[in-house]
N, C-alpha and C positions, 0 to 999 in steps of 0.2 A: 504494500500500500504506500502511495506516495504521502510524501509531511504535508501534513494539510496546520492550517492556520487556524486553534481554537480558541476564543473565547468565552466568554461567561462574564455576563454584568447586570446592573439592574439598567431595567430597560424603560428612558426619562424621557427618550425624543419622542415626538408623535409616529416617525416612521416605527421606531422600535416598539411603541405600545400597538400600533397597529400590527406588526408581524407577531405579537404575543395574542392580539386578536385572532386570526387568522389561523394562529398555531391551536390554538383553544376549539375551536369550531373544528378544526379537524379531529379533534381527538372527542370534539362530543361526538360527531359522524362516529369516529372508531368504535366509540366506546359505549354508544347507543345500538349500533349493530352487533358487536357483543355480547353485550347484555340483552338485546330485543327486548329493550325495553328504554323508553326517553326518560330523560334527566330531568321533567319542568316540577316535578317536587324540590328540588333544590333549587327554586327561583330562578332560571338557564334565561327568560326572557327578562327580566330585570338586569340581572349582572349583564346581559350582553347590548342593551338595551344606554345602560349606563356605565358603559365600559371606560375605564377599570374602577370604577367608583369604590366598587368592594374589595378591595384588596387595598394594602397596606405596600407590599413593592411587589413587581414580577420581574424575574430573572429572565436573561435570556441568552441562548447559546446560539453563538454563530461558528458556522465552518466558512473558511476562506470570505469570510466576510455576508455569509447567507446564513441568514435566522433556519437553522433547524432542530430547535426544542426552547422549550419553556415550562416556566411553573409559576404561580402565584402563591402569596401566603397572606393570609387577613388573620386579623385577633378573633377569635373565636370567644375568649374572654380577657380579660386585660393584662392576665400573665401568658395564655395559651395561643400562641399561634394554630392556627390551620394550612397544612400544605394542600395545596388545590391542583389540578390538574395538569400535570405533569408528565410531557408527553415529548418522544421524540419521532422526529418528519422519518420516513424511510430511510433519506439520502442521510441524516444524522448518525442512525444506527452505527452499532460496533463501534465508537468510541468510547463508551462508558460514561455519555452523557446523564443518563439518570442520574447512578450516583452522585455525580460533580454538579447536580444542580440540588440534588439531595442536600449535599454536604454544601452548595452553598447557602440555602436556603437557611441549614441551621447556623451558619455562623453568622450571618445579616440577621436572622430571629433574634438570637443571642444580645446582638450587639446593639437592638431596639431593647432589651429588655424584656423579652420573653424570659419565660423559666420554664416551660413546655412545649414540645409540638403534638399535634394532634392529624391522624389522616386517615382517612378512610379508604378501603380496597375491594377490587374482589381477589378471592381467593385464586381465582383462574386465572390471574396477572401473576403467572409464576415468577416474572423475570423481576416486575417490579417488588411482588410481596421480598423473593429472595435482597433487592439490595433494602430492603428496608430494615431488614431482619439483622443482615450483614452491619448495619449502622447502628445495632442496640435497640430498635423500637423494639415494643413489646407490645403482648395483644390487652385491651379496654376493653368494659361495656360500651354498649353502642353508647352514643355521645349528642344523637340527634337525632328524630324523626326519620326515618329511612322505611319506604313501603317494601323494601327487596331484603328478604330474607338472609340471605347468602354475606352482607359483605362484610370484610374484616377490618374493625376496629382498633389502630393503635398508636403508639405513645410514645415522647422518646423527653428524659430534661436535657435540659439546655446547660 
């Protein structure tokens, strides 16, 4: 593989919040067909509607200078961050993007003053449940209103 050019920052321009839009919608698409089942219990038309209103910062990962993944994190309560939708494009793949937005996710949490993060999975995101596991979270009760039986709840301090 040739050296490609990575970064990882929080994403302030309008361009850059719009590729964290865009990256977001694709992974509802993913992650709705997945599931075969839509996301508007967690208010998907508000947050996208008033985008990023909800969220507190979103990271984002470019290759050779192309937005391919992101994540958000909002307060879930005044100590507890929530990591939010966290997704990498195709072309991102095999980098070990997840983790590295994982890990930055916690240290920008941290550094706001968080003292927990808080995220929700399904269990059939094997790759992601694995780096999450790999970083010390641990599994919760559910933490919120969820119609879907299935997903996995958990926790990491900061």
């Amino acid at each position: 593989m040739a050296n490609v050019n990575l970064s990882i920052g929080l994403a302030e321009t309008a361009e850059d919040i719009d590729a964290v839009k865009s990256i977001f919608l694709q992974y509802l698409d993913f992650i709705e067909d997945f599931l075969c089942q839509p996301l508007d219990f967690q208010g998907t038309e508000k947050e996208f509607s008033t985008f990023p209103a909800v969220y507190d910062f979103l990271l984002l990962a470019k290759l050779d200078s192309e937005p391919v993944a992101a994540c958000g994190v909002k307060a879930f309560k005044p100590e507890i961050a929530e990591l939010k939708r966290l997704f990498a494009l195709p072309g991102g793949r095999g980098h070990g993007l997840g983790e590295k937005l994982t890990i930055a996710s916690l240290e920008e949490s941290r550094s706001r003053g968080f003292k927990e993060m808080y995220l929700d999975t399904d269990p059939g995101l094997t790759h992601a449940v694995a780096i999450y596991e790999k970083l010390g979270f641990t599994d919760i009760p559910r933490y919120y209103e969820n119609p879907m039986g299935c997903s996995r709840y958990m926790k990491i301090s900061l």
